[in-house]
C-alpha positions in Angstrom: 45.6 17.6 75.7 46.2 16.6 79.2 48.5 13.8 79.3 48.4 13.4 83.4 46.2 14.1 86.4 49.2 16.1 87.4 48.5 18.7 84.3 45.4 19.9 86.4 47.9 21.8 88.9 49.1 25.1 88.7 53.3 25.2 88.8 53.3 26.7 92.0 51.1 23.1 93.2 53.1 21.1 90.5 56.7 21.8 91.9 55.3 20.9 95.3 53.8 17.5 94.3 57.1 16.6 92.5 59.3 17.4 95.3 60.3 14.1 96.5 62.0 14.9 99.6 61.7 12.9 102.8 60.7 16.3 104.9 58.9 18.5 103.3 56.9 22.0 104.7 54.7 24.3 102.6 54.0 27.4 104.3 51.0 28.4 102.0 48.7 31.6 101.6 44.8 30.2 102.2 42.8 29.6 99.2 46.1 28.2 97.5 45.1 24.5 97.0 47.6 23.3 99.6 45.2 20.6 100.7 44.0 19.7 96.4 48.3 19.2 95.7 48.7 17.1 98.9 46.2 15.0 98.3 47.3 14.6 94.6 50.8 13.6 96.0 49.1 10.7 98.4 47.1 9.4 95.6 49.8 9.1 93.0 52.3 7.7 95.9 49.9 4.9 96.4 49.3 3.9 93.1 52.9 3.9 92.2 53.6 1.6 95.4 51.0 -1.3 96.4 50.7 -1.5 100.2 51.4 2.1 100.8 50.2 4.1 104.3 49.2 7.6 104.4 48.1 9.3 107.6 46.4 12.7 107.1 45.7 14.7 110.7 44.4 17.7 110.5 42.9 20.0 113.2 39.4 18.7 113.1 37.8 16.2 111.6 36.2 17.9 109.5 39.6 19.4 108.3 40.6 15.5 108.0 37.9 14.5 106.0 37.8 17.2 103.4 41.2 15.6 102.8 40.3 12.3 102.5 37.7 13.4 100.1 40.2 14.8 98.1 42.5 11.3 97.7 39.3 10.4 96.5 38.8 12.7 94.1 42.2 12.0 93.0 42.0 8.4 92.9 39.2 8.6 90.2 41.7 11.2 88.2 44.8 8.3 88.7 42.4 5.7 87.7 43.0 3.8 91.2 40.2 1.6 92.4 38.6 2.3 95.6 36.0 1.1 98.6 35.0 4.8 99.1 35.5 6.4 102.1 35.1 4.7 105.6 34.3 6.2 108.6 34.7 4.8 112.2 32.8 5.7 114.9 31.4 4.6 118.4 27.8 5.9 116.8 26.5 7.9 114.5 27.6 11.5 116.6 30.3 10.3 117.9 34.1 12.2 117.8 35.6 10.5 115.1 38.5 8.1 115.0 39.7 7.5 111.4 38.5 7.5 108.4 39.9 5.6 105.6 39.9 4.9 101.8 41.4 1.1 100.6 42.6 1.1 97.2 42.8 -2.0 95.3 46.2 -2.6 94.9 46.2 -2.8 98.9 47.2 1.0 99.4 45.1 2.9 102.0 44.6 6.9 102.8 43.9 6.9 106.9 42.3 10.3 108.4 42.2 11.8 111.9 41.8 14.6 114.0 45.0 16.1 114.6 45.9 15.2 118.6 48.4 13.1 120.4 46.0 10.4 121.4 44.6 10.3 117.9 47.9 9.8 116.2 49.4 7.4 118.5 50.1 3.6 116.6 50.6 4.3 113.3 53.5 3.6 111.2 52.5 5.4 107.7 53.5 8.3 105.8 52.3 11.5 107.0 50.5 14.5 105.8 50.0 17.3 108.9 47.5 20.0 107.2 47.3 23.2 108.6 49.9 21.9 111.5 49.7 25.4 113.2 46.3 25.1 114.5 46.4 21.9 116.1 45.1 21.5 119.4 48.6 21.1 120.8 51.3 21.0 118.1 54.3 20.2 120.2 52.6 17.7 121.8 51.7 15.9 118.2 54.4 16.4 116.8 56.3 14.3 119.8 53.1 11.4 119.5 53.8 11.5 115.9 57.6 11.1 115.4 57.8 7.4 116.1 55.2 6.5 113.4 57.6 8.2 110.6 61.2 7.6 112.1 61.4 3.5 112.8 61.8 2.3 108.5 61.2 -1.4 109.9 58.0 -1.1 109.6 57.1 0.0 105.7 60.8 1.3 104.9 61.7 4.7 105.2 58.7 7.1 105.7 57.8 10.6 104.7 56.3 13.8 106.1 54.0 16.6 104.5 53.6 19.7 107.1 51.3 22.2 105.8 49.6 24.9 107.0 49.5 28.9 107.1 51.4 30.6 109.6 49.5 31.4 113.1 51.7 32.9 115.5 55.4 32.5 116.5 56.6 30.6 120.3 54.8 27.2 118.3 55.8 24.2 117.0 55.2 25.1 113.4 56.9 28.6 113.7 60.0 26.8 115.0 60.5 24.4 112.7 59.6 26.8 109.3 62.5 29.1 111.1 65.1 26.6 112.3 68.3 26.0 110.2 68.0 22.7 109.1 70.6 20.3 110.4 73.1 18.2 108.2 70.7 14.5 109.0 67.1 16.2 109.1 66.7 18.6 106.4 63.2 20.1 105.4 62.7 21.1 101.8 60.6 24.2 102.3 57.5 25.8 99.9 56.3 29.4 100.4 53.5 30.7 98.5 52.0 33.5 99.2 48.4 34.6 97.9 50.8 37.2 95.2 52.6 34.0 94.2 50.0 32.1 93.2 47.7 34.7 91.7 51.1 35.2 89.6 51.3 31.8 88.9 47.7 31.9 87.2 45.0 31.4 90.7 42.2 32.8 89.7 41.3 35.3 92.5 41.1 38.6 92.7 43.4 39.9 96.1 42.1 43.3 96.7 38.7 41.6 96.8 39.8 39.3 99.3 41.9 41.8 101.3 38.8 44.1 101.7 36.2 41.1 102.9 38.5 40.0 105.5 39.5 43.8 106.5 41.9 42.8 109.0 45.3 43.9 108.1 47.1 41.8 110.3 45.2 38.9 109.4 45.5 39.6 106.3 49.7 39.7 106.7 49.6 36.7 108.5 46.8 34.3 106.3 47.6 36.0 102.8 50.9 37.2 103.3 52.6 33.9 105.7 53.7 36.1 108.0 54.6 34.9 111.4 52.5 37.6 113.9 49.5 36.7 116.0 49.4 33.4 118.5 46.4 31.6 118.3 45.3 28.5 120.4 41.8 26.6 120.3 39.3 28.0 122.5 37.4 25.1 123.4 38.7 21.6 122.8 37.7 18.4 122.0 37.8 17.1 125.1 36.2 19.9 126.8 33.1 20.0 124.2 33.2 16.3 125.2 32.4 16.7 128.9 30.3 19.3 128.4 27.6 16.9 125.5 24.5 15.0 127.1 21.2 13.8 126.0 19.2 16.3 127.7 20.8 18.8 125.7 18.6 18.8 122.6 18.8 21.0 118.8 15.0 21.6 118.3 11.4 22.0 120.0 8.0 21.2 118.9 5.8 24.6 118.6 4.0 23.1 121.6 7.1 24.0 123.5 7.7 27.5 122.7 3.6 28.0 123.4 3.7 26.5 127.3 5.0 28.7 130.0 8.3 27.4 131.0 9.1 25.7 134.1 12.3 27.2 134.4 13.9 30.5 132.8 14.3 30.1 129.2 17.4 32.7 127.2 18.5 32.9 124.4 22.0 34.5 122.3 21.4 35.0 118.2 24.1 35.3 115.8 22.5 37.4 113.2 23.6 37.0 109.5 21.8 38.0 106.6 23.5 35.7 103.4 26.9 34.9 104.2 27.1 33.0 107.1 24.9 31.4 109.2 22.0 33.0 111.4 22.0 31.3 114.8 19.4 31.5 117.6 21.0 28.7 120.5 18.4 28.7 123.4 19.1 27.4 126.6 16.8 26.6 129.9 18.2 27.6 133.2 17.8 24.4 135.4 19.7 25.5 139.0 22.8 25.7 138.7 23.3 24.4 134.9 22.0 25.8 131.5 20.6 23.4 129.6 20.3 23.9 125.8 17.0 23.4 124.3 17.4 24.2 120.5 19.7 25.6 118.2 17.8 27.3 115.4 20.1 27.7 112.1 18.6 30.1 109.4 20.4 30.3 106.6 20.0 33.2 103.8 16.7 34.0 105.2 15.2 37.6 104.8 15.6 39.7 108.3 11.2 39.8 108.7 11.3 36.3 108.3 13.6 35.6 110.6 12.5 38.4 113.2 9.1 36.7 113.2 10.8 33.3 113.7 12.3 34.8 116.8 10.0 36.5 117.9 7.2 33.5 118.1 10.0 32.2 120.7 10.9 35.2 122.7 7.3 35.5 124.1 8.2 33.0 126.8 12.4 33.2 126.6 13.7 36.3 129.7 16.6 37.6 127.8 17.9 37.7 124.4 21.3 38.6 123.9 21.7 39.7 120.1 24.5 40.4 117.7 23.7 44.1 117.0 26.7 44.8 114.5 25.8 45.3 110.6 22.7 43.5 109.6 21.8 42.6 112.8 21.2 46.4 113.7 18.0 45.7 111.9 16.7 42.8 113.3 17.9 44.5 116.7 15.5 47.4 116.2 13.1 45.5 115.4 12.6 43.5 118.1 13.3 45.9 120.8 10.6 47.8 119.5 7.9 44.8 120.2 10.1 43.6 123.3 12.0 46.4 125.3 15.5 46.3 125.6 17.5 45.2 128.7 20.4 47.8 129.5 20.8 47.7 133.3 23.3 50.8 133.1 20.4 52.5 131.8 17.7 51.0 133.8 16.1 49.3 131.0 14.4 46.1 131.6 13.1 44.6 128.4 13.9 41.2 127.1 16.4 42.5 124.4 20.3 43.3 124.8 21.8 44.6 122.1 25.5 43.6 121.9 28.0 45.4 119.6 30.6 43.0 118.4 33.7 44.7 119.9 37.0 43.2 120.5 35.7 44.3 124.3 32.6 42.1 124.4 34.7 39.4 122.5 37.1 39.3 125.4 34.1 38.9 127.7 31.6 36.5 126.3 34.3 34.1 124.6 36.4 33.5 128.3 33.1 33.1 130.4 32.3 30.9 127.8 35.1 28.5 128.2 35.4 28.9 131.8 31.3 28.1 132.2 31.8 24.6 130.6 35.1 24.1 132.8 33.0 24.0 135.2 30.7 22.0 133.7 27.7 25.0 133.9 26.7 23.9 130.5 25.0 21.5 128.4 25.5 21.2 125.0 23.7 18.2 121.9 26.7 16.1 121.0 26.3 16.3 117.4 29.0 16.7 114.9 28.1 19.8 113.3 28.2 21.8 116.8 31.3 20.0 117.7 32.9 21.0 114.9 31.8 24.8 115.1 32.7 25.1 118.7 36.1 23.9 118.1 36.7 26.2 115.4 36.7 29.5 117.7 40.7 30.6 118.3 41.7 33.3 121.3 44.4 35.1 119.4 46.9 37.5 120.4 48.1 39.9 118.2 51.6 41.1 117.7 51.0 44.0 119.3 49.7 42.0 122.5 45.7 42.4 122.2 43.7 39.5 122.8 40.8 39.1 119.9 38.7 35.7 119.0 38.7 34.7 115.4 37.2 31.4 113.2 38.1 30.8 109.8 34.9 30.8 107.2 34.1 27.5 106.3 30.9 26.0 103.8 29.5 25.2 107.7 29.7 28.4 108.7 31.8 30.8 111.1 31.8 29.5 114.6 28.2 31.1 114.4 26.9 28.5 117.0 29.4 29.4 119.3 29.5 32.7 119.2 25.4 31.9 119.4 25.9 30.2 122.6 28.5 32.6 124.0 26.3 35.1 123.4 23.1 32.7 125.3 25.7 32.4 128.1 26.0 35.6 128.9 22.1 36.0 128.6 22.4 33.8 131.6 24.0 35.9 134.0 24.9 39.4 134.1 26.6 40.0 130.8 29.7 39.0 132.1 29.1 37.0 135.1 31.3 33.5 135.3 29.5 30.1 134.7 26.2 31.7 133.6 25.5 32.6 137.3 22.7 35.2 137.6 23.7 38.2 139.9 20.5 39.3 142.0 21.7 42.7 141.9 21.5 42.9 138.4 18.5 40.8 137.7 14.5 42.5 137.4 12.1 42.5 140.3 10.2 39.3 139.0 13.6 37.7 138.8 15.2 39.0 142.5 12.0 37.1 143.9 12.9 34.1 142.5 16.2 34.1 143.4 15.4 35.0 147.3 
């Protein structure tokens, strides 16, 4: 018979939780239920003392969130009375700034996206989930320190830094790796996906080591090992400048019937079950590309969604498509009722068909980034594309080789921007900067229009 909430955790999670040191760091395997103990840990903590501050910051907000909705979960195991969560906002789609559960006994849980602006002000406890893939650690980590080192304000605070590893040269590498000094001494946790499978996690490693079928990944996600660098492609503050109301997500049938005004084209991410199928279309408006709809299919058989397409790509010039496992398919399919485009081979349909090497990764992921630097892109400032463009990292391996990676999420796996990416380079060339289309390159219809 369980006699606490606590009896739910594994030991692995259990020793963690009752760890009552001041600094505390779990380097943790993913899949591990770092986030479930840490949030088990806040809740308990506020219920044991009234008036109690937590912070979480996590990468994103939705990161952040899925936190917060575990101290809720908790909080209904612990028996502590809530408001529910709380989310603030300057509307609806807006970036968020906290979220926050109040519990009865005048305890609160606050959550936010893990930057320095975003962290500034607060004098709470603090719980840093995957700390490696912030924005900017370093930075952070300086905006945080004076919310958990002044015990004025709330007595003597504490600090929760977890995360798996991503890199070394970073904040979170250096401080897993320094020698703790005789006044700041971390207690440190290492579980590794062996450990806790050995400690009774119910997954099966072999499976998961042959889905992800990266080895280094695998050393560095499974295994915490310190190898590849990884930074945010595109951040928050980029997406930002890059969102506007002419940008939109969807288009009335009417739309896709007219002749356009201006160029339409178009980059699909093709998946089959797993993740998400994305078609993100965009309208070429002088100098800027403006999206127009960004059509999510979700578990949908490859006909259905090759006639989907295809009812679009009547009026749209160029498709770039993901032509790697199922969308080899699709990618036949279509080029059989609409050409393909291969300029190398003097082929001037409407249907490249891209190969996901770490090549065309290299290509389509920097032109990407540097296209909204220059602000050659508009994008619908909703929270579900924010959140997916944000979740592409540039990586470099320990061997020095630049890749792009995203972690797999219930939203998906950055397949909206790899989708738009992939409608960028539609744009232009195939790997021309900012979406600019090169005469040289483009079909006679097109080389009119440009002169």
């Amino acid at each position: 018979m369980m006699k606490s909430p606590l009896d739910l955790l594994l030991p692995y999670q259990r020793k963690w939780v009752d760890d009552e040191s001041r600094f505390k760091y779990g380097l943790w395997s993913r899949q591990t239920g770092k986030d479930f103990s840490s949030a088990a840990e806040i809740v308990r903590d506020c219920k044991l003392r009234d008036k109690t501050t937590w912070m979480i910051a996590a990468p994103s907000e939705r990161q952040s969130l899925e936190t917060l909705a575990k101290c809720s979960e908790w909080s209904e195991a612990f028996d502590l009375a809530s408001e529910g969560i709380r989310e603030e906002r300057d509307g609806p789609e807006a970036l968020l700034k906290q979220g926050e559960i109040k519990f009865a006994n005048g305890s609160r849980v606050i959550a936010v996206p893990g930057r320095p602006d975003t962290v500034r002000g607060f004098s709470a406890n603090v719980l840093m989930t995957e700390f490696a893939f912030f924005e900017d650690p370093d930075a952070t980590w300086r905006a945080i320190l004076p919310s958990i080192t002044n015990p004025l304000r709330g007595g003597e605070k504490k600090v929760r830094l977890i995360t798996t590893p991503n890199g070394q040269g970073n904040k979170a590498h250096d401080l897993w790796t320094k020698e703790n000094s005789t006044k700041h001494k971390w207690s440190k946790h290492k579980v590794t996906i062996h450990d806790a499978v050995a400690a009774g996690l119910p997954v099966d490693p072999e499976e998961l080591r042959a889905m992800l079928d990266d080895p280094e990944g695998w050393a560095q996600e499974y295994e915490c090992e310190f190898l590849d660098a990884a930074g945010v492609l595109l951040s928050y503050e980029l997406i930002g400048s890059c969102e506007a109301p002419e940008a939109t997500t969807t288009q009335p049938d009417a739309f896709w019937a007219a002749r356009p005004q201006f160029p339409l084209y178009a980059g699909w991410d093709f998946a089959r079950k797993k993740d998400l199928s994305v078609l993100w279309t965009a309208q070429k408006i002088g100098p800027l590309l403006v999206t127009k709809e960004v059509l999510v299919m979700r578990g949908m058989s490859t006909p259905k969604q090759v006639e989907l397409v295809s009812h679009r790509l009547k009026n749209i010039t160029r498709l770039c498509l993901d032509y790697t496992g199922a969308g080899v398919g699709a990618g036949d399919l279509l080029v059989e009722k609409f050409g393909e485009w291969n300029f190398d081979k003097h082929q001037f349909g409407k249907v490249e068909l891209c190969t996901f090497t770490d090549s065309l990764k290299r290509d389509i992921f920097p032109s990407l980034k540097v296209a909204m630097e220059q602000r050659g892109l508009l994008v619908p400032g909703t929270r579900e594309i924010r959140e997916d463009l944000h979740s592409m990292y540039r990586v470099v391996t320990a061997a020095g080789n630049v890749t792009y990676r995203a972690p797999h999420s219930p939203n998906g796996h950055a397949d909206r921007c790899t989708g738009l990416a992939l409608c960028r380079r539609a744009a232009g060339t195939g790997g021309a900067v900012g979406g600019m289309q090169s005469v040289k390159s483009a079909r006679p219809r097109e080389r009119r229009m440009a002169a």
